[in-house]
Structures are given as structure tokens and as C-alpha cells.
N, CA, C and O atoms as a Maestro MAE file, in Angstrom:
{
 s_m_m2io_version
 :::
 2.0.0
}

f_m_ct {
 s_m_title
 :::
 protein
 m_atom[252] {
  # First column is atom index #
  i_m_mmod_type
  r_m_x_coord
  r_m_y_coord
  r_m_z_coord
  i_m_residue_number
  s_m_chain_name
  s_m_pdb_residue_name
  s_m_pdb_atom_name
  i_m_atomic_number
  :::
  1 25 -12.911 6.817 14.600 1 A "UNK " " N  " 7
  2 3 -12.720 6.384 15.970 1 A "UNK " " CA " 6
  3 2 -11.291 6.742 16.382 1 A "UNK " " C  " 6
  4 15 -10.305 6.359 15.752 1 A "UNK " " O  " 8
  5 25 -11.239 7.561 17.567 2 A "UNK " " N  " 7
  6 3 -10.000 7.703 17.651 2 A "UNK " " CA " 6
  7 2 -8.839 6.430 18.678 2 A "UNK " " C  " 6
  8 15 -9.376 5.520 19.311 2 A "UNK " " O  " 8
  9 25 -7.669 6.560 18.670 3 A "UNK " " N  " 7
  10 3 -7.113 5.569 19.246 3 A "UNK " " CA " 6
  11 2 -7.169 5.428 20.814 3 A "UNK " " C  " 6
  12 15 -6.510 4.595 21.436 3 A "UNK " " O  " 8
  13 25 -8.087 6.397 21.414 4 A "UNK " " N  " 7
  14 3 -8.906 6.521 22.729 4 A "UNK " " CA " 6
  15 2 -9.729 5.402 22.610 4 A "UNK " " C  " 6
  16 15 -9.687 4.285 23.125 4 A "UNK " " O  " 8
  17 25 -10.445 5.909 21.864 5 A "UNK " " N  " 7
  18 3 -12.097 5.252 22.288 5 A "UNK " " CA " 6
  19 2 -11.552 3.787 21.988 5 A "UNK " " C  " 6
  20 15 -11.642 2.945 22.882 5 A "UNK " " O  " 8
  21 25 -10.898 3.399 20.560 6 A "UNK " " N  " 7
  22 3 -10.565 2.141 20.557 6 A "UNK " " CA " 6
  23 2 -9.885 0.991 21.468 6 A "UNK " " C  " 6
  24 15 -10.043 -0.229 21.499 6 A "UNK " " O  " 8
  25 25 -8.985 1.962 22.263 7 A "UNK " " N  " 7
  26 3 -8.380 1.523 23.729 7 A "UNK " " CA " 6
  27 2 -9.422 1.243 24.777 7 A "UNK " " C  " 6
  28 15 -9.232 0.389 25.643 7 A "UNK " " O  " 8
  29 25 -10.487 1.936 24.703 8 A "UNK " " N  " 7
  30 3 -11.345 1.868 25.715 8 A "UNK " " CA " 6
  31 2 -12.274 0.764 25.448 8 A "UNK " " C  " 6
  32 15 -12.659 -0.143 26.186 8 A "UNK " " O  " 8
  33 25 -12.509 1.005 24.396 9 A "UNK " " N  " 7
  34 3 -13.629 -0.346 23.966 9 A "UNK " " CA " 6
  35 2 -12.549 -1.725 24.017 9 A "UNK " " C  " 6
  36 15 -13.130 -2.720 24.451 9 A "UNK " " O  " 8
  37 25 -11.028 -1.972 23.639 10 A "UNK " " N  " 7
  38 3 -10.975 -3.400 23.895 10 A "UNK " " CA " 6
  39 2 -10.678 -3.452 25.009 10 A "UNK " " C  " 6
  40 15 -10.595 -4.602 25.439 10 A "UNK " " O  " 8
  41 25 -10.362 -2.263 26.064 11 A "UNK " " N  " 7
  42 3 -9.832 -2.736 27.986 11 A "UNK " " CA " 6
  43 2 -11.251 -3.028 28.325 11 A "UNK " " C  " 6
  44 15 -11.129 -3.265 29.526 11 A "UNK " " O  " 8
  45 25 -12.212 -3.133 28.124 12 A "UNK " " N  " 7
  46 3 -13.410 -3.491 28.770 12 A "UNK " " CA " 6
  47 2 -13.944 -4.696 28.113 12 A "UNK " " C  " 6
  48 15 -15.143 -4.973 28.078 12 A "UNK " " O  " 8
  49 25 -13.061 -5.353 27.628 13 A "UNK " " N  " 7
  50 3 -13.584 -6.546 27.101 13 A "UNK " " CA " 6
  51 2 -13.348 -7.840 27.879 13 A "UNK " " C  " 6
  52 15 -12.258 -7.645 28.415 13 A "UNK " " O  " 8
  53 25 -13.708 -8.863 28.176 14 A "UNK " " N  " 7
  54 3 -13.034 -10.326 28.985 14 A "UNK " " CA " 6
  55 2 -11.460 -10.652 28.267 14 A "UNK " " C  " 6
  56 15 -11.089 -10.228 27.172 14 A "UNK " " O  " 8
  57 25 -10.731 -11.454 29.136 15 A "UNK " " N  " 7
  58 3 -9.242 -11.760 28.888 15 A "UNK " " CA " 6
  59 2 -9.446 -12.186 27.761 15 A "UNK " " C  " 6
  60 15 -8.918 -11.543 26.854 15 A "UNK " " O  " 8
  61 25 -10.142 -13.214 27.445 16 A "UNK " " N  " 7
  62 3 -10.400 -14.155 26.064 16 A "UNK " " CA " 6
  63 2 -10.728 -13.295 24.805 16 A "UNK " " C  " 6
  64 15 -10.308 -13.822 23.775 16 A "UNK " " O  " 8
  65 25 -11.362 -12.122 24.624 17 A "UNK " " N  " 7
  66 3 -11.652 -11.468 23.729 17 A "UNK " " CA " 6
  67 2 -10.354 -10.558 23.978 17 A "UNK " " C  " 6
  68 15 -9.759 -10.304 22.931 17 A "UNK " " O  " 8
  69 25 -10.069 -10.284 24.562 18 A "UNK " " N  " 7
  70 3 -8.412 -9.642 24.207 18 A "UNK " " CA " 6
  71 2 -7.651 -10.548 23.772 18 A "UNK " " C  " 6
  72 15 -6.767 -10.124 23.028 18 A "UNK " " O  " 8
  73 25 -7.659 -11.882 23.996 19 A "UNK " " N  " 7
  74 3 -6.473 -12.339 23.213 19 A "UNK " " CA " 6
  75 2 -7.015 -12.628 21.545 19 A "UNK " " C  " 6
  76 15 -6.194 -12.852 20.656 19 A "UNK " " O  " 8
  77 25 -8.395 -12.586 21.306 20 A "UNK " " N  " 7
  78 3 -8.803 -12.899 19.896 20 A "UNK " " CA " 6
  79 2 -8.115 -11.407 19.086 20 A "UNK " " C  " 6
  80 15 -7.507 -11.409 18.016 20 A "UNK " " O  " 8
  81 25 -8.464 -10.035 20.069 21 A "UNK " " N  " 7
  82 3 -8.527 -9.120 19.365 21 A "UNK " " CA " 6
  83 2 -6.647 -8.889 18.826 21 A "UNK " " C  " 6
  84 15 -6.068 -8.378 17.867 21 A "UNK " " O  " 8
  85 25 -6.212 -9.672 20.207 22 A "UNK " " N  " 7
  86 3 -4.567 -9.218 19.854 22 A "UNK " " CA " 6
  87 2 -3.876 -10.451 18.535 22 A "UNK " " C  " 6
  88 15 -2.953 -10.379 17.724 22 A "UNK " " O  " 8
  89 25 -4.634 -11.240 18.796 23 A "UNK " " N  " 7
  90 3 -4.416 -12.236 17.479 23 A "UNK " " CA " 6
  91 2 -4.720 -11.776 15.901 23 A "UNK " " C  " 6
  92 15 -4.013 -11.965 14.912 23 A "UNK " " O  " 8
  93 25 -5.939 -11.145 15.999 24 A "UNK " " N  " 7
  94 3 -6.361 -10.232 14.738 24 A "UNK " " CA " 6
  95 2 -5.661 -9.262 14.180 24 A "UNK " " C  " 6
  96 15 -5.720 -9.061 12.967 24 A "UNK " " O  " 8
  97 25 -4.647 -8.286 15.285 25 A "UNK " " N  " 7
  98 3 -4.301 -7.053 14.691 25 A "UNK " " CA " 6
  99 2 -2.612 -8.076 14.616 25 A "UNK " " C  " 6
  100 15 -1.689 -7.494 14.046 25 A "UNK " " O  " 8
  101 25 -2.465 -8.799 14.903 26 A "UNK " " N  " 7
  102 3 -0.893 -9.504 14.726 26 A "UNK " " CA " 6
  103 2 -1.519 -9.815 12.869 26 A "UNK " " C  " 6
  104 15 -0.865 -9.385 11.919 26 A "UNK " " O  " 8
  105 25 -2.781 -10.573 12.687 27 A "UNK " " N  " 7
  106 3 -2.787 -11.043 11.242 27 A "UNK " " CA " 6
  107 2 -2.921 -9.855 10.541 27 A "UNK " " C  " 6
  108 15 -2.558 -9.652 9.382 27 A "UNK " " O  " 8
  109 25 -3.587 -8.901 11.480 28 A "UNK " " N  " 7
  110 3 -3.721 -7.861 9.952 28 A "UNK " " CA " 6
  111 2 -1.994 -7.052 9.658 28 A "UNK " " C  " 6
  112 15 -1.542 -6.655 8.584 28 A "UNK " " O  " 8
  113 25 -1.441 -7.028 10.816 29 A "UNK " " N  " 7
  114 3 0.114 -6.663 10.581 29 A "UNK " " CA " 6
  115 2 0.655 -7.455 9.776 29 A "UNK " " C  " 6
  116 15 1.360 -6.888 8.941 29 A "UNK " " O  " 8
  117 25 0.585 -8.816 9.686 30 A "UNK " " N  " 7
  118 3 1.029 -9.573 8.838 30 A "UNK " " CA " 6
  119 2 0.918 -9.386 7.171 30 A "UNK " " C  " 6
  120 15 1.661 -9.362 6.191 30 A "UNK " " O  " 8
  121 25 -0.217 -9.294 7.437 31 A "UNK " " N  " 7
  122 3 -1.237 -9.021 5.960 31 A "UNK " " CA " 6
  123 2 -0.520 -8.191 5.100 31 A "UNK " " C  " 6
  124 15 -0.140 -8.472 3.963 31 A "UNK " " O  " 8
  125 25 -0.307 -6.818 5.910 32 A "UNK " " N  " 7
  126 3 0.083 -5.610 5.122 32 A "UNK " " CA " 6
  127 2 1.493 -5.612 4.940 32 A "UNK " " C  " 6
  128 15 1.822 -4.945 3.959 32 A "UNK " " O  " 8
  129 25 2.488 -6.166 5.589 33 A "UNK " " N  " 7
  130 3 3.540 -6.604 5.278 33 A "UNK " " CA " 6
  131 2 4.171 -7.294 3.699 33 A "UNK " " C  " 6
  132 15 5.109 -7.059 2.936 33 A "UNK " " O  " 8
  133 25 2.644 -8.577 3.810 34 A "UNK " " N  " 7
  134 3 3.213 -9.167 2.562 34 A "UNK " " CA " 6
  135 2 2.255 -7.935 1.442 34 A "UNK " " C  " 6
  136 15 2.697 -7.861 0.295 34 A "UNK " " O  " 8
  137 25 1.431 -7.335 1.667 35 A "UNK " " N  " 7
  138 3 0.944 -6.528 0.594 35 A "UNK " " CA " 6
  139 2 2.090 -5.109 0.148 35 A "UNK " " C  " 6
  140 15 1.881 -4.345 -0.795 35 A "UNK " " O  " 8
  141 25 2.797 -5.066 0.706 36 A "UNK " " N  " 7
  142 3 4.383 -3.917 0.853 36 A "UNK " " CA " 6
  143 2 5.709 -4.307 0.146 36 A "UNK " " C  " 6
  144 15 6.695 -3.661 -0.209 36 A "UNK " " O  " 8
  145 25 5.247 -5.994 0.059 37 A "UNK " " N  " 7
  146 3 6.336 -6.302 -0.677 37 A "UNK " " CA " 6
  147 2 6.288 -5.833 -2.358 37 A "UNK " " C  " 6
  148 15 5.226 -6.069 -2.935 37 A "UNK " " O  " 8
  149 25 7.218 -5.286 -3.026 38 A "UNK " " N  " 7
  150 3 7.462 -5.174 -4.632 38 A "UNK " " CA " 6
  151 2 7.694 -5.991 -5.084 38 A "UNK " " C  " 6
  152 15 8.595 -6.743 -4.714 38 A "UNK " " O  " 8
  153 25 6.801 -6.205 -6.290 39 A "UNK " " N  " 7
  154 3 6.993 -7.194 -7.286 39 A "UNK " " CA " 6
  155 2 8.632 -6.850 -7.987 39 A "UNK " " C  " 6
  156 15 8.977 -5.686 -7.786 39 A "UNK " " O  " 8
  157 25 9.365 -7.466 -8.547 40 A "UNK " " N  " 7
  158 3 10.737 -7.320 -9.175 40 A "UNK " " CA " 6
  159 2 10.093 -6.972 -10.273 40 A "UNK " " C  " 6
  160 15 9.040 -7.439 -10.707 40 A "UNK " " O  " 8
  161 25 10.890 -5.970 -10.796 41 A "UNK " " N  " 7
  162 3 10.445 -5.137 -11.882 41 A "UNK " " CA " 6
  163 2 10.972 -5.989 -13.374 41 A "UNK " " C  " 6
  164 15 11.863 -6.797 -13.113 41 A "UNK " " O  " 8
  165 25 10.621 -5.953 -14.725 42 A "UNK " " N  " 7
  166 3 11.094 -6.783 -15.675 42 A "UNK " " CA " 6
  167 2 11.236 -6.030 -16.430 42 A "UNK " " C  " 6
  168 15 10.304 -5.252 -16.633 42 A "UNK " " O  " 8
  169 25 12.777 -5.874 -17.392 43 A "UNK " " N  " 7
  170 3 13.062 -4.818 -18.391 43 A "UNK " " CA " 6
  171 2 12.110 -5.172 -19.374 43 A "UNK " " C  " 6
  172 15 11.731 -6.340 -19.468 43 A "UNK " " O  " 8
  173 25 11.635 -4.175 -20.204 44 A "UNK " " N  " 7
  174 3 10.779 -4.110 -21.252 44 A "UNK " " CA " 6
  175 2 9.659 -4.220 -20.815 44 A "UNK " " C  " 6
  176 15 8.857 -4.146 -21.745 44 A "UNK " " O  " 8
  177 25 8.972 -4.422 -19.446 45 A "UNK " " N  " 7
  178 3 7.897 -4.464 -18.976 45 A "UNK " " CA " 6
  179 2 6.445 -3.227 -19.805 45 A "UNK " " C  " 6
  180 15 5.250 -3.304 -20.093 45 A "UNK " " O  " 8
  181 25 7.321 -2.432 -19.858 46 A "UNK " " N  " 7
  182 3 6.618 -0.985 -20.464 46 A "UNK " " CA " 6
  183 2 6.085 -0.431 -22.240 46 A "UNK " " C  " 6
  184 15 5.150 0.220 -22.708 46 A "UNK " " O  " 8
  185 25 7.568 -1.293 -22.895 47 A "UNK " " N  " 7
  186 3 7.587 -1.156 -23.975 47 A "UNK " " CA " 6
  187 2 5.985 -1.309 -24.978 47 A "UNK " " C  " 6
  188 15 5.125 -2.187 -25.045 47 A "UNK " " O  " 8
  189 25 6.177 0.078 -25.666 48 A "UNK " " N  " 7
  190 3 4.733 0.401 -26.513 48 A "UNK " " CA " 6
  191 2 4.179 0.896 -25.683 48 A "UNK " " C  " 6
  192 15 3.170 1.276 -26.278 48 A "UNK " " O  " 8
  193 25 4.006 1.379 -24.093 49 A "UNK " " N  " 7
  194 3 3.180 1.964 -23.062 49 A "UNK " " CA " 6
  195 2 3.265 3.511 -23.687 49 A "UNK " " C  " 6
  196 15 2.388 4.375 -23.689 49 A "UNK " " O  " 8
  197 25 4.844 3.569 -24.302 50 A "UNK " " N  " 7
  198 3 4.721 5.304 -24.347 50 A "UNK " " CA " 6
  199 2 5.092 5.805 -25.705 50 A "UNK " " C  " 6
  200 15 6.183 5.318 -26.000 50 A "UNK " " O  " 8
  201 25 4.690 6.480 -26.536 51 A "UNK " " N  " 7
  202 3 4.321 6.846 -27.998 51 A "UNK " " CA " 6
  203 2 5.514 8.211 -27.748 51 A "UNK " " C  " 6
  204 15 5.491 8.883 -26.717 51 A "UNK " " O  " 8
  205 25 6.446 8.438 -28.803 52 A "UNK " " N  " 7
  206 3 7.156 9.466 -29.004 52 A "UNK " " CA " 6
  207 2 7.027 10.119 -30.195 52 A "UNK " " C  " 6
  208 15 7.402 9.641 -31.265 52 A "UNK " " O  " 8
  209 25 6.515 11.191 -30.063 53 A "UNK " " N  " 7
  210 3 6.397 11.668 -31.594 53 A "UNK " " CA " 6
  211 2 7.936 11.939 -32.482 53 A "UNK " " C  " 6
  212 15 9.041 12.056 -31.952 53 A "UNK " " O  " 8
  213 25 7.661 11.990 -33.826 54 A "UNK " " N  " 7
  214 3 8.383 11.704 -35.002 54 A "UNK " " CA " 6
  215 2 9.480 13.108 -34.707 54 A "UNK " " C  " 6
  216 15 10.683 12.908 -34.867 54 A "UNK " " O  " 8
  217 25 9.091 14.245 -34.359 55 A "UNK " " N  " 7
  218 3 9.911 15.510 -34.205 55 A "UNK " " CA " 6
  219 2 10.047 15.857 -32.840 55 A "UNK " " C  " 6
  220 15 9.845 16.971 -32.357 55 A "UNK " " O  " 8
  221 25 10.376 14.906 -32.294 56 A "UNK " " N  " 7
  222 3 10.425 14.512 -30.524 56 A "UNK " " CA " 6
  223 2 11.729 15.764 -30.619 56 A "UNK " " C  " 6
  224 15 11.580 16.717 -29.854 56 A "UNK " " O  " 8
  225 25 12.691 15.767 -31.323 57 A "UNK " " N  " 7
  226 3 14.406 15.876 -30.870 57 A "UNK " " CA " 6
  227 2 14.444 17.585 -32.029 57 A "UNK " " C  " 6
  228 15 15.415 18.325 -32.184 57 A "UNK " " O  " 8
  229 25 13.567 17.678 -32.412 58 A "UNK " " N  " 7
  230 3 13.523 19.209 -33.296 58 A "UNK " " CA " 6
  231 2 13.217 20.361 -32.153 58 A "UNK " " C  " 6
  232 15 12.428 20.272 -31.212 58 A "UNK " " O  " 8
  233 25 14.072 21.470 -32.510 59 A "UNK " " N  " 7
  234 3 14.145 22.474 -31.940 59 A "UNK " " CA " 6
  235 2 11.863 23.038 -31.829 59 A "UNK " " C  " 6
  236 15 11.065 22.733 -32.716 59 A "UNK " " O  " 8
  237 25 11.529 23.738 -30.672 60 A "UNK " " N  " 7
  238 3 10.262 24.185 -30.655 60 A "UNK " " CA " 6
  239 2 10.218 25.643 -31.799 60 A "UNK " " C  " 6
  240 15 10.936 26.617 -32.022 60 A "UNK " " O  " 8
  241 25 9.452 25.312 -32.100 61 A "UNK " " N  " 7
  242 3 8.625 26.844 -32.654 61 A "UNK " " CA " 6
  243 2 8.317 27.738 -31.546 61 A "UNK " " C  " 6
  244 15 7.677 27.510 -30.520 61 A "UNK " " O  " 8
  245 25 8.970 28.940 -32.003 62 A "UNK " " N  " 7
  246 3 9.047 30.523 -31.283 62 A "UNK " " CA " 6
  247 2 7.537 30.541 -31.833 62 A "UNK " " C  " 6
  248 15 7.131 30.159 -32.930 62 A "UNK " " O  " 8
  249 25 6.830 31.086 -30.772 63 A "UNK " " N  " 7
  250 3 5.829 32.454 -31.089 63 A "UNK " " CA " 6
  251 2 6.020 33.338 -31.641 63 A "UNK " " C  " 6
  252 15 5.149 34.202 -31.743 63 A "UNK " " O  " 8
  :::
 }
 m_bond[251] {
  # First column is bond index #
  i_m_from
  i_m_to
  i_m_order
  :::
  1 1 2 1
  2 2 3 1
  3 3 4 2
  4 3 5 1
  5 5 6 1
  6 6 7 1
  7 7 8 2
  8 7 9 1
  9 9 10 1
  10 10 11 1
  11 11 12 2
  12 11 13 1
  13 13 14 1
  14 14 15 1
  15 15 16 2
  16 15 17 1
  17 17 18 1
  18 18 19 1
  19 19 20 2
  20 19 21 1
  21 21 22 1
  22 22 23 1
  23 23 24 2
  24 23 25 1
  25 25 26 1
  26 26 27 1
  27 27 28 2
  28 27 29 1
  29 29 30 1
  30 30 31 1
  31 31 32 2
  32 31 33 1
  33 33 34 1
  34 34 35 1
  35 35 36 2
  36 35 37 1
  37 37 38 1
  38 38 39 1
  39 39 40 2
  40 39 41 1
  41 41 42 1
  42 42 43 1
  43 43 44 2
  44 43 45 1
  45 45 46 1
  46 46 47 1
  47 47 48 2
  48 47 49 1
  49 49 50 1
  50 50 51 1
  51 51 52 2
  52 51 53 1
  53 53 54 1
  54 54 55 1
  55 55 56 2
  56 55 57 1
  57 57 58 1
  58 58 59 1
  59 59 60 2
  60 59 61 1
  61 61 62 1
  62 62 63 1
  63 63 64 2
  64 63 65 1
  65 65 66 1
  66 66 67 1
  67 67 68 2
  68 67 69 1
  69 69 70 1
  70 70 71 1
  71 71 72 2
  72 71 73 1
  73 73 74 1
  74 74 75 1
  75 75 76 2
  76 75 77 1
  77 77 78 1
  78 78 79 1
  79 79 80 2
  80 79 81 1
  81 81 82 1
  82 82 83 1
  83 83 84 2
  84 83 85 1
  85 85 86 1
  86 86 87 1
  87 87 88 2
  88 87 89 1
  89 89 90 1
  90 90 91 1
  91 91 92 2
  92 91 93 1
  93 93 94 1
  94 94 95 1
  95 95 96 2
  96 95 97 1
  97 97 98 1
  98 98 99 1
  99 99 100 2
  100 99 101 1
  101 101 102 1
  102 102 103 1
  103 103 104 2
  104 103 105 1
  105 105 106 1
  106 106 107 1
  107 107 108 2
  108 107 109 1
  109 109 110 1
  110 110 111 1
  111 111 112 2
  112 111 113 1
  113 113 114 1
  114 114 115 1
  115 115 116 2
  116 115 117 1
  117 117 118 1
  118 118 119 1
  119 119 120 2
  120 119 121 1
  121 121 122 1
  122 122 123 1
  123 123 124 2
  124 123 125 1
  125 125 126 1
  126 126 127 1
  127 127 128 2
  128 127 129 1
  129 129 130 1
  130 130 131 1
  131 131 132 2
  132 131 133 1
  133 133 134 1
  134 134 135 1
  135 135 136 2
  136 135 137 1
  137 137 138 1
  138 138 139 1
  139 139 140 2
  140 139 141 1
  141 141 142 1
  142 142 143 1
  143 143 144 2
  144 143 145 1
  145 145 146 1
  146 146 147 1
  147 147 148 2
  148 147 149 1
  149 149 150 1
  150 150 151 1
  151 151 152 2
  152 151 153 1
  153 153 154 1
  154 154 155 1
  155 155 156 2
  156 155 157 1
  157 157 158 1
  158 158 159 1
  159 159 160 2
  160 159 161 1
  161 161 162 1
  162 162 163 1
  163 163 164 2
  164 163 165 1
  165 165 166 1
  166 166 167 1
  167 167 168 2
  168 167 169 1
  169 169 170 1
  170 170 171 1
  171 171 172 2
  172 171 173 1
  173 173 174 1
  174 174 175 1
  175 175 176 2
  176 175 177 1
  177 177 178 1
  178 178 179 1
  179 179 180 2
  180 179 181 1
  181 181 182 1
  182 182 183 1
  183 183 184 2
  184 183 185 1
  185 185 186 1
  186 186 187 1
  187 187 188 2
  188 187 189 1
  189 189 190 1
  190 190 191 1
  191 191 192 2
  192 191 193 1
  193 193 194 1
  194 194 195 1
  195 195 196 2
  196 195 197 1
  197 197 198 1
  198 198 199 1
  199 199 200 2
  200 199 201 1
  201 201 202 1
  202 202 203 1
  203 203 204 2
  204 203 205 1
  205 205 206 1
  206 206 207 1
  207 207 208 2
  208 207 209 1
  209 209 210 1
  210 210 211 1
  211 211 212 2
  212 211 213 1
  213 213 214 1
  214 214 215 1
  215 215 216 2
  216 215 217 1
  217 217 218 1
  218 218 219 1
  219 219 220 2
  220 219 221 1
  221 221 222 1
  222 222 223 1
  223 223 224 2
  224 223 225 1
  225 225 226 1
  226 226 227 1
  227 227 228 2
  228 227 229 1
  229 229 230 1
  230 230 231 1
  231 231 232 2
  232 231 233 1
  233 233 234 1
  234 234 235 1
  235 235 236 2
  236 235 237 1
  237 237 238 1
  238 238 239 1
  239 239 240 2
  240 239 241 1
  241 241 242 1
  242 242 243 1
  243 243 244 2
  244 243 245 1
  245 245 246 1
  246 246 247 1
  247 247 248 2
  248 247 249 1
  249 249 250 1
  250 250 251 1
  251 251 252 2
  :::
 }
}
């Protein structure tokens, strides 16, 4: 739906259903706000997530 048609469908609605609809998109703004917030990150959160092999720091083998 583009932001036409959606304009068009709520200007043809009664005053009262515009104010429900403008109440709705205020909560869903709200909504996504607190869903944007970052959790605070915790050192060691990760630890054991990532495996390093034993000859991590040895020069590669030439072809």
C-alpha cells in the first residue's frame, strides 16, 4: 500500500476514527522506540562462543 492510498483511506474516515487511528500510530511509534533501545553489553558475555585453533599464530603453508 502506498503512502497515497493510505492517506486516502484514513481522510475519508469520521473525526472519531481519525483520532483512534492517530492514537495507534503514536503507540506503535512508541513501541519501536523502546524495541531500539540496546541492551548494555556484559564483558565475557561471549566467552567459549569462539574456538581458536592450537596453530592460530603459525606462519601458513605455501602451496
Amino acid at each position: 500500500m502506498s503512502d497515497f492510498q493510505l492517506y486516502s483511506q484514513i481522510s475519508s474516515l469520521p473525526l472519531e476514527m481519525k483520532k483512534q487511528v492517530s492514537d495507534f500510530i503514536a503507540s506503535l511509534k512508541k513501541k519501536s522506540i523502546v524495541e531500539k533501545k540496546n541492551k548494555e553489553r556484559q564483558f565475557g558475555y561471549a566467552k567459549g562462543f569462539f574456538k581458536m585453533a592450537d596453530d592460530f599464530d603459525e606462519p601458513l603453508k605455501l602451496i
